[in-house]
C-alpha positions as CSV (number, residue, x, y, z in Angstrom):
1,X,7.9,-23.5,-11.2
2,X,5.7,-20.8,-13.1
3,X,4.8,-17.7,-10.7
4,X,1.1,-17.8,-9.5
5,X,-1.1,-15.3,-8.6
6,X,-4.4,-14.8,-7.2
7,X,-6.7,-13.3,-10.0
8,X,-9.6,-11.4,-8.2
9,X,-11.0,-11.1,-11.5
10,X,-11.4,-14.6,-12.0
11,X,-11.2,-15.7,-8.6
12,X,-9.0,-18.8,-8.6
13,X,-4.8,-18.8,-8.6
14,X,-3.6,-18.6,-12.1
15,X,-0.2,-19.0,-13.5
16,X,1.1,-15.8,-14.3
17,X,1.6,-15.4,-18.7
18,X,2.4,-11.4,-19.6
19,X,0.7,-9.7,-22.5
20,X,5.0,-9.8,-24.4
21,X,7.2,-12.5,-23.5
22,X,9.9,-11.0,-21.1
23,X,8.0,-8.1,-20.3
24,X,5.5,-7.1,-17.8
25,X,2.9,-3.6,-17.7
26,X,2.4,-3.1,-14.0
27,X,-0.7,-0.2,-13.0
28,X,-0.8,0.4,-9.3
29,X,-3.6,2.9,-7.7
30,X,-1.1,5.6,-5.5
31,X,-2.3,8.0,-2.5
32,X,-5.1,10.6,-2.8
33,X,-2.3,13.8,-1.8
34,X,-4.1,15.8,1.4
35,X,-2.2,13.8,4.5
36,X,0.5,12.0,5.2
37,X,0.7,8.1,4.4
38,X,-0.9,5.7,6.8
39,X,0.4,2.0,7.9
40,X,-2.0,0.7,5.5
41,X,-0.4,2.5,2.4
42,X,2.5,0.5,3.9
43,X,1.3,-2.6,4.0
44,X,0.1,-2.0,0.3
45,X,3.2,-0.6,-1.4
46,X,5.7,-2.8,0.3
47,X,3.6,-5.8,-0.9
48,X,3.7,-4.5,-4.8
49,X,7.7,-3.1,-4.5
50,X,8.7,-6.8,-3.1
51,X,6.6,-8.2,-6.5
52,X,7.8,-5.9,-8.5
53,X,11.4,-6.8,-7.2
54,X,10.9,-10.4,-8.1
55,X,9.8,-10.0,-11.3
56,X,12.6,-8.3,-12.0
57,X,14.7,-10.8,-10.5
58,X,13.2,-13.5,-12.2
59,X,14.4,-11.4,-15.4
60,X,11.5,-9.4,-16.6
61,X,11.6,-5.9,-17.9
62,X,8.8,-4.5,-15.7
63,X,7.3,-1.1,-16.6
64,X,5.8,0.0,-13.1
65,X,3.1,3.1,-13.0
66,X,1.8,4.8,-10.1
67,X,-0.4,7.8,-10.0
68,X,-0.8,10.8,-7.9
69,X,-5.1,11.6,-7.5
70,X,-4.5,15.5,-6.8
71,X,-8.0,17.1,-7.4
72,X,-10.3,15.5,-5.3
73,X,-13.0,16.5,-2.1
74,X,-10.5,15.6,0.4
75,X,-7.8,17.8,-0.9
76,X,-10.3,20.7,-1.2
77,X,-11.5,20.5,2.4
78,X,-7.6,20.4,3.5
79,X,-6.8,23.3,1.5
80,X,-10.1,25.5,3.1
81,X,-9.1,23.9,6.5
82,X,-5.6,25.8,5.9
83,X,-6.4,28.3,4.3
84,X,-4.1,27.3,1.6
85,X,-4.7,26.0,-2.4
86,X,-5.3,22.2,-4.1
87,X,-1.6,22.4,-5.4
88,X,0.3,23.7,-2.0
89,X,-1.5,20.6,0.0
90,X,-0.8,18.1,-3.1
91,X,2.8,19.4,-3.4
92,X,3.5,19.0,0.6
93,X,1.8,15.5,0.7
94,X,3.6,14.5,-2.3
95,X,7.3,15.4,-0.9
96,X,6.3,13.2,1.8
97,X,5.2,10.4,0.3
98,X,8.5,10.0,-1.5
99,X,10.2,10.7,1.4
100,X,8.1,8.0,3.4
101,X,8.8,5.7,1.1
102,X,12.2,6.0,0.5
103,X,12.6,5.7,4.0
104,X,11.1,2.0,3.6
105,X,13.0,1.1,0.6
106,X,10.4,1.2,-2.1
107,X,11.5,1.5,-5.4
108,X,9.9,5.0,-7.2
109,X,7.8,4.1,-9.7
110,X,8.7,4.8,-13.4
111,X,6.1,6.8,-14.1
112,X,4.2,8.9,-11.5
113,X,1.5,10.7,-13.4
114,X,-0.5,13.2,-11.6
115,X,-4.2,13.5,-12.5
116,X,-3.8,17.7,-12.9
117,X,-1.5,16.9,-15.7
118,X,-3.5,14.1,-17.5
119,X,-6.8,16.4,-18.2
120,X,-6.8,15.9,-21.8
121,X,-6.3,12.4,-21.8
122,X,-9.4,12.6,-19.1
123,X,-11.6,14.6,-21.3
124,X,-10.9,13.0,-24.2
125,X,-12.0,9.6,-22.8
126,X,-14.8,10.8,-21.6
127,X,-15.9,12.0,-24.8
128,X,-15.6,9.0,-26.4
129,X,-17.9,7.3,-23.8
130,X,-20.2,10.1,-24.6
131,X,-20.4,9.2,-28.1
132,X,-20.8,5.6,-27.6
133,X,-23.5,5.7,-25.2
134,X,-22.1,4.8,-22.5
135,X,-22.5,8.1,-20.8
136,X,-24.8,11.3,-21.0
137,X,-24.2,15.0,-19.2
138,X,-26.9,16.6,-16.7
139,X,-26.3,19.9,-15.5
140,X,-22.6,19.8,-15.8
141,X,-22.2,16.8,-14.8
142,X,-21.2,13.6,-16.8
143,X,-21.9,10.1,-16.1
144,X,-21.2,6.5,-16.6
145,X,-24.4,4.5,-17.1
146,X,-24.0,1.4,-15.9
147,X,-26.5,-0.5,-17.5
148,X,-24.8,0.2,-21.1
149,X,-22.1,-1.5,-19.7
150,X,-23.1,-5.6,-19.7
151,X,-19.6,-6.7,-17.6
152,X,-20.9,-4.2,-14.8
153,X,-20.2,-6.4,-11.5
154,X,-17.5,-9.1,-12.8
155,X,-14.8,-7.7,-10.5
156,X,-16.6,-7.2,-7.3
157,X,-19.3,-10.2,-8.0
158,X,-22.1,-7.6,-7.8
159,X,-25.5,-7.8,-8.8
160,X,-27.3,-4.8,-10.4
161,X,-30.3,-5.6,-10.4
162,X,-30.2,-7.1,-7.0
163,X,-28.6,-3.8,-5.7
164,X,-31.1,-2.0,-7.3
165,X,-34.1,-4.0,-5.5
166,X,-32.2,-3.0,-2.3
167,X,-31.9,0.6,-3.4
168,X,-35.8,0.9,-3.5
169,X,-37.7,3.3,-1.3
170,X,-34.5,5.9,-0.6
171,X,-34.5,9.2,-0.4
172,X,-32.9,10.4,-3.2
173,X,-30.9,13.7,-3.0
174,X,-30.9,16.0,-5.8
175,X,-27.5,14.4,-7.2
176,X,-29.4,11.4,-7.4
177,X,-32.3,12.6,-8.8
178,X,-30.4,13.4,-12.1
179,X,-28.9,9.9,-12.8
180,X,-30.5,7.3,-14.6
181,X,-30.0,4.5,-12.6
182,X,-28.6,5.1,-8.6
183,X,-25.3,3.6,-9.6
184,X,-24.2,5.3,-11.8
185,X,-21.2,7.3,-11.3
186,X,-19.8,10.5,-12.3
187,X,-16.8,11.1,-14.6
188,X,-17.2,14.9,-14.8
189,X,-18.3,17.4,-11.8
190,X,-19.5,20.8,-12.3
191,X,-17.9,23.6,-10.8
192,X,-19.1,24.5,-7.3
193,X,-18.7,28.3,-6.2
194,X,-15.1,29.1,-4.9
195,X,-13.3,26.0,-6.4
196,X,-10.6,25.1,-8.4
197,X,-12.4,23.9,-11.8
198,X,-10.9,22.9,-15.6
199,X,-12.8,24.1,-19.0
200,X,-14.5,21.2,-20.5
201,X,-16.7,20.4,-23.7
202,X,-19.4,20.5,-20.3
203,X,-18.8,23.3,-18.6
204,X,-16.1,24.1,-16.2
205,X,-15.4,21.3,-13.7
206,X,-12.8,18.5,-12.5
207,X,-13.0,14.8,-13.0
208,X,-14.6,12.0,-11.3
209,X,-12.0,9.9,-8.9
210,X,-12.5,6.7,-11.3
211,X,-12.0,8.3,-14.8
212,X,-8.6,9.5,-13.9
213,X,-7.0,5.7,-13.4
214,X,-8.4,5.0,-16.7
215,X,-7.2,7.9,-18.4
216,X,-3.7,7.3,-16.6
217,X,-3.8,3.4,-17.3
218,X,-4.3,4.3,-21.5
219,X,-1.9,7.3,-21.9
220,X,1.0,5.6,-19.9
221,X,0.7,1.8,-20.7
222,X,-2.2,1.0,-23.1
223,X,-5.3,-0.2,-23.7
224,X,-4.8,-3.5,-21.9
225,X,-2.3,-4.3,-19.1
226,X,-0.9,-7.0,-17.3
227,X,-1.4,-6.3,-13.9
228,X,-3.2,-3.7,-11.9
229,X,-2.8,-3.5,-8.3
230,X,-4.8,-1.9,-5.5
231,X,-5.8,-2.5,-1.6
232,X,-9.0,-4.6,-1.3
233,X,-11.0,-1.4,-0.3
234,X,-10.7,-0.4,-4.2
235,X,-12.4,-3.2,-5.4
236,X,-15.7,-1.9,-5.2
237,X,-16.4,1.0,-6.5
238,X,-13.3,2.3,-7.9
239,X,-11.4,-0.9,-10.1
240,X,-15.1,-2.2,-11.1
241,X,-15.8,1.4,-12.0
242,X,-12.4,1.9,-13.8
243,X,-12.7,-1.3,-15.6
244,X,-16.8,-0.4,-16.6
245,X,-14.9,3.2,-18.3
246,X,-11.9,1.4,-19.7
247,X,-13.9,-1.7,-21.4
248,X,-16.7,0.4,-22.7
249,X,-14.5,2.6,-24.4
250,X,-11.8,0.2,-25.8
251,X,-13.5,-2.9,-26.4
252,X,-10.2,-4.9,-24.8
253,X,-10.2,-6.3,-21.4
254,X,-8.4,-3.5,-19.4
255,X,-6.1,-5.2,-17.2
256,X,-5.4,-9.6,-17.4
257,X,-4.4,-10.0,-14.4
258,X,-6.3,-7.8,-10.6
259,X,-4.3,-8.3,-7.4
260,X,-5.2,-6.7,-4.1
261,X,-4.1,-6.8,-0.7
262,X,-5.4,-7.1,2.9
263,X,-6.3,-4.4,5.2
264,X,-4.3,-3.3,8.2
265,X,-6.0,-4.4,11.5
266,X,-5.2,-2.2,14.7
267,X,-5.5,-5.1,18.1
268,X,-8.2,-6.5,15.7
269,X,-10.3,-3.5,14.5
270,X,-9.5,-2.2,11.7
271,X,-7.3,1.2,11.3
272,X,-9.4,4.4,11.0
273,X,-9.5,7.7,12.0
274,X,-12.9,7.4,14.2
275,X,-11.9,4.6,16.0
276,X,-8.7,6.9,17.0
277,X,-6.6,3.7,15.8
278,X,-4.9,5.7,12.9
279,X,-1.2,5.3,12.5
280,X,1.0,7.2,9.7
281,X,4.3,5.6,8.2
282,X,6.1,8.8,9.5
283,X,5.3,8.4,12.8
284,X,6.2,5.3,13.7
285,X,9.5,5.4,12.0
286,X,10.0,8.8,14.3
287,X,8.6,7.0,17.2
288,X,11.9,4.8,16.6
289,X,10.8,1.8,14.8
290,X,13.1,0.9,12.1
291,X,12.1,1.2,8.3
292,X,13.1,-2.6,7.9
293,X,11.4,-3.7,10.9
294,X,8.3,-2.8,9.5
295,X,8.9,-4.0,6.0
296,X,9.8,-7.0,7.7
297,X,6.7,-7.3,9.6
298,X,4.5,-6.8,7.2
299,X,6.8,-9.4,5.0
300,X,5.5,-11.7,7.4
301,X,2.0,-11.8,6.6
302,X,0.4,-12.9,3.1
303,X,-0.2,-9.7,0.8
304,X,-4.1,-10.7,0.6
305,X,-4.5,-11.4,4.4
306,X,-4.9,-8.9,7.1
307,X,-2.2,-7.6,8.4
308,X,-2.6,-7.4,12.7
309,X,-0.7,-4.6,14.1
310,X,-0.3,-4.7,17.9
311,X,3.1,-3.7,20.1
312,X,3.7,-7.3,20.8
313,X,3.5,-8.2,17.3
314,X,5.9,-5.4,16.3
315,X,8.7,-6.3,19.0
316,X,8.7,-9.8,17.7
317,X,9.8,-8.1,14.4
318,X,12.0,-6.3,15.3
319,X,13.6,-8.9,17.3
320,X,14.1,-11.2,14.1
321,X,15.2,-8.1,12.2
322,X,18.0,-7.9,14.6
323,X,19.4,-11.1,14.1
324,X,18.6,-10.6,10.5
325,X,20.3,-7.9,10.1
326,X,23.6,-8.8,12.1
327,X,23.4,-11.3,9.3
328,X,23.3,-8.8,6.9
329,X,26.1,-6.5,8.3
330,X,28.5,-9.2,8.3
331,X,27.5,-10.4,4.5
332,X,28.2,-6.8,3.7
333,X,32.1,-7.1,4.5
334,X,32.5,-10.9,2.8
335,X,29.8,-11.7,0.4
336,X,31.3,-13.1,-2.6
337,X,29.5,-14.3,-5.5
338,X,29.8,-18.1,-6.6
339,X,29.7,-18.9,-10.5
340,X,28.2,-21.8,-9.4
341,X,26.2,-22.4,-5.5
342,X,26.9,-25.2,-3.8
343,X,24.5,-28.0,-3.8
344,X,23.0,-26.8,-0.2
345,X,23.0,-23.0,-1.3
346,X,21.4,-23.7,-4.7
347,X,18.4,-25.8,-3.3
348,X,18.5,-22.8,-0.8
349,X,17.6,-20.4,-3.7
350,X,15.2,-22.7,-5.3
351,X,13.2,-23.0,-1.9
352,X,12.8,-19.2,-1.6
353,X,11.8,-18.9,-5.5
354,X,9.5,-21.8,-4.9
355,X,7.5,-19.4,-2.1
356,X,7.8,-16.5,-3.8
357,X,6.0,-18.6,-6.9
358,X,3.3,-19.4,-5.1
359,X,1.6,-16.6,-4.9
360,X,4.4,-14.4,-3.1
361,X,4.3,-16.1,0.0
362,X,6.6,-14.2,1.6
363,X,6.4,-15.7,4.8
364,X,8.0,-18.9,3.2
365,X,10.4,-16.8,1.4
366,X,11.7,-15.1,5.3
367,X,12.4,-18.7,6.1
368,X,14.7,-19.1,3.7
369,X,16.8,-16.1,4.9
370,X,16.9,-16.9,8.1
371,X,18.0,-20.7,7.6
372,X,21.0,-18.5,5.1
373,X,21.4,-15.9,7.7
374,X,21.9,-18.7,11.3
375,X,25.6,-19.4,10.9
376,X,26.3,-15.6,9.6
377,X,24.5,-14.1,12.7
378,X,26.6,-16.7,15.0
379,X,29.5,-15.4,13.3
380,X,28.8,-11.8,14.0
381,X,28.4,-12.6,17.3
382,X,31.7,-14.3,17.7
383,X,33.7,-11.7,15.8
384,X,31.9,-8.9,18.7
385,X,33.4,-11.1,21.0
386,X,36.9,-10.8,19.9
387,X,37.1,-14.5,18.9
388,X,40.5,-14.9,16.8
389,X,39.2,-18.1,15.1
390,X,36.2,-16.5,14.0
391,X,37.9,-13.8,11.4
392,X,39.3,-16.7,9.4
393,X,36.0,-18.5,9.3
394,X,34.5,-15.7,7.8
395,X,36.5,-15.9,4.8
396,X,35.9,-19.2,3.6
397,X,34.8,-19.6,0.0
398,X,31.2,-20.9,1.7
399,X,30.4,-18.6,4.1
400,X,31.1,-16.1,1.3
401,X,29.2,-17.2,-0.8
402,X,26.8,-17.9,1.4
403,X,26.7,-14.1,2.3
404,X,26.4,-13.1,-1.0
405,X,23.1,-15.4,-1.3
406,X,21.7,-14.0,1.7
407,X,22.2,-10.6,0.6
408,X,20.6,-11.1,-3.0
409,X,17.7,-12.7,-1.6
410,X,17.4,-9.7,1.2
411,X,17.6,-7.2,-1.6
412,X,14.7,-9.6,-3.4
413,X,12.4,-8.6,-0.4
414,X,13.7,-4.9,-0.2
415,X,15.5,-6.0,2.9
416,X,18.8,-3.7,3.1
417,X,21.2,-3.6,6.4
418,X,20.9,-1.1,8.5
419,X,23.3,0.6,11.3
420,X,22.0,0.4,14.9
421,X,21.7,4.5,14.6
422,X,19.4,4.3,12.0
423,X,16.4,2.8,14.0
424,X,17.1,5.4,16.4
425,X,14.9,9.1,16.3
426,X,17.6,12.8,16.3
427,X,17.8,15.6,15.3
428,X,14.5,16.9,13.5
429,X,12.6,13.6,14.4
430,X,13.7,13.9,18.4
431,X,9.9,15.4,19.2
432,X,8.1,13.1,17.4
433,X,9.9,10.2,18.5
434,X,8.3,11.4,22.2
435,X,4.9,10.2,20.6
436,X,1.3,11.8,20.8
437,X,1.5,14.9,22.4
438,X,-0.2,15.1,26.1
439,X,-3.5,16.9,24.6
440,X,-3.7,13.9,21.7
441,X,-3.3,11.1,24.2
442,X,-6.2,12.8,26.3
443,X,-8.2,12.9,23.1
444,X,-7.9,9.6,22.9
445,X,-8.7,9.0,26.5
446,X,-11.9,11.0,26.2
447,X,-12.8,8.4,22.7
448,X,-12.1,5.1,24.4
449,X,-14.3,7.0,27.6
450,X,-17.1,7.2,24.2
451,X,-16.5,3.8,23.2
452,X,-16.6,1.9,26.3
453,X,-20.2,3.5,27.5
454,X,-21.3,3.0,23.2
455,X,-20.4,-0.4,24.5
456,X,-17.6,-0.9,21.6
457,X,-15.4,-2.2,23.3
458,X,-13.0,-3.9,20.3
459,X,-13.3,0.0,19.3
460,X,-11.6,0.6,23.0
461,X,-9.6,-2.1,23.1
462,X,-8.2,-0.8,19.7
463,X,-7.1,2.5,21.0
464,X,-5.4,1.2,24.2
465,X,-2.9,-1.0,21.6
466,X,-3.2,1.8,19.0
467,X,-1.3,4.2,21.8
468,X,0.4,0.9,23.6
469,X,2.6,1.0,20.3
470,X,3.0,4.5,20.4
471,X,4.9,4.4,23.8
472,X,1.8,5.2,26.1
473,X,0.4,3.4,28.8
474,X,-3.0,3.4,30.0
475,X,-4.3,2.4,33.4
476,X,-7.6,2.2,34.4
477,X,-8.6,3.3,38.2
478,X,-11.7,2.7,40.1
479,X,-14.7,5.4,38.9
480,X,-14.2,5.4,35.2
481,X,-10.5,7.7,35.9
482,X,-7.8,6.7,33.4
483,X,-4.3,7.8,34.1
484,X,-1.4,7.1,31.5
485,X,2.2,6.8,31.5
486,X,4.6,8.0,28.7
487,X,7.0,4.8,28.3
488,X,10.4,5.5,26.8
């Protein structure tokens, strides 16, 4: 089989044909720096390690880029929040992000280019898009105009015009005012009093969010790409925006082949801040959830559906990561490769690259491993057991080959044993493995209180399971009283 991919671009499953035989130019939109990573950056960078991974397996030379956004509003605010400067938040949010996902197995990028360090590349595009008409300056400001640029919409399946019609009648601000149609976007912004700014042929200033990604696309991998990748939140307004910037100034298509994946759902609503929902990677991993049971549970769901995450949901992971894993352990001591699989093993292999062709279903792939991983995890239990039969077993020429499939395919998926003390909280993470503290689970209280009399109740519901996975039990008494228990 030929690996097949779901083109948003085009909108239909296409067999997957790179730009250079053998090799394949990979783009993926990284983390705006001024928090820590949420379960939704994740779901999202698991999803593109584990294809990654199998390209790589499948024998390409993959050059995989992933950028840092470290000027931008949000940054700004966290820094005057703190009293602190752009580059101490980016440089603190950065550490973590590598160490978040190292923690979850993710292989670093190649290239990590940070948007600070790619201002002339920025400006300089920019300029060309300047002189080609395709954007004009106003007060400092530069920006894309939209209607130079006929694909405008082909990502997203937008309608300008339509948009427009819709648009009629608002209020526009002074921002607004200046633009020449309400869409368009700014790749240039003009220095406000008492922020960081960059000199520019326009005045002092930073760049637009979108411009960046272009600039970073060009200088690290090209004018055209294979694959870009991105959550399905980017698709409007940031990739149509990117690929408006890039195709205006180039002329070439800026990227053959657009992939995104699902959100992140908290007991059915999705994760965000207001709905007091909001999870980060680090603090479920302190909380004591293992790295591998949550790259195995979000394995189990296709990269372009939502991804449900709910207690009950997460136990059943981590319940088949256990026996997965015993598998694993006991691969580790006796896997040995086969020049040539046994009939059963080799269809075994072709099953799981069949899944993973089809569009990386994933969840078809985890089959496959745990059909491989059934008499290994018997074994493991035997040998805990003291059986004496069991230790000569486990040296056969199958089961060690067999072992040494499992594990290749494990590896495939980012899937790596781990020892039992590693899904366990110490030392530095022993206080926030306790969970929210009492003040933030009263917070919460007082929200779901909000929600319930707004009469949201999903948006209730969805904190009582956000906190339910965080160890804390709510129970509701007669008169609208709440009391809670810390499980654990």
């Amino acid at each position: 089989m030929t690996l097949k991919l779901t083109n948003t671009l085009t909108r239909r499953v296409e067999e997957f044909q790179p730009i250079e035989p053998g090799k394949v130019s990979i783009y993926c939109c990284g983390v705006t720096v001024y928090d820590l990573c949420h379960l939704g950056h994740a779901r999202s960078y698991i999803a593109w390690d584990v294809l990654r991974r199998y390209l790589i397996w499948s024998g390409y030379a993959v050059t995989f880029v992933q950028n840092y956004t470290d000027i931008d509003d949000k940054i700004l605010n966290r820094a005057a929040e703190e009293g602190s400067s752009m580059e101490a938040v980016s440089e603190r949010n950065i550490d973590a992000f590598v160490a978040d996902m190292t923690r979850l197995n993710i292989l670093p990028a190649d290239r990590m280019p940070r948007a600070t360090r790619s201002l002339d590349a920025i400006r300089a595009l920019i300029s060309e898009l300047e002189a080609k008409g395709a954007a004009y300056s106003a007060d400092g400001d530069v920006y894309f105009a939209v209607m130079k640029h006929a694909g405008y919409g082909k990502l997203s399946g937008r309608d300008l015009e339509q948009q427009q019609d819709n648009a009629a009648g608002r209020v526009a601000s002074e921002e607004e005012a200046r633009k020449q149609h309400p869409f368009d976007f700014a790749l240039w912004k003009g220095a406000k009093p008492g922020e960081p700014s960059f000199p520019s042929p326009w005045g002092e200033g930073r760049p637009g969010w979108h411009i960046e990604c272009s600039a970073m696309v060009r200088e690290e991998l090209g004018d055209t790409i294979d694959i870009h990748l991105g959550g399905a939140d980017l698709v409007f307004p940031h990739h149509e925006n990117e690929i408006a910037q890039s195709e205006a100034a180039t002329g070439k298509e800026l990227a053959h082949y657009w992939l995104h994946n699902g959100m992140v759902n908290v007991g059915g609503q999705k994760m965000s801040k207001s709905l007091g929902n909001f999870t980060t990677i680090r603090a479920l991993l302190d909380s004591g959830i293992s790295p591998m049971t949550l790259r195995l549970f979000t394995l189990q769901a296709h990269y372009r559906k939502p991804l449900d995450f709910t207690a009950e949901a997460l136990d059943a992971a981590a319940t088949g990561w256990k026996g997965l894993n015993a598998a694993l352990g006991l691969a580790g001591e006796t896997a040995t490769a086969s020049a040539e699989l046994p009939p059963g093993l080799a269809a075994a292999r072709e099953r799981f690259a069949a899944a993973m062709d089809d569009d990386l279903n994933t969840s078809a792939a985890l089959a496959v491993l745990f059909e491989l991983a059934k008499p290994l995890r018997a074994l493991a239990n035997r040998l805990e057991r003291g059986d004496a039969d069991a230790s000569s077993e486990a040296s056969t020429p199958e089961l060690a080959a067999q072992a040494a499939l499992l594990q290749e395919l494990a590896g495939v998926l980012g899937l790596q044993h781990e020892s039992p003390e590693a899904a366990q909280p110490s030392g530095a993470n022993a206080t926030a493995a306790a969970g929210p503290s009492d003040a933030e689970v009263e917070a919460q209280i007082e929200a779901r209180k909000a929600a319930k009399t707004a009469r949201d109740f999903a948006a209730a519901d969805a904190i009582r399971e956000a906190l339910k996975a965080q160890g804390i039990e709510l129970i509701d008494k007669p008169g609208g009283l709440t009391e809670w228990l810390r499980n654990g």
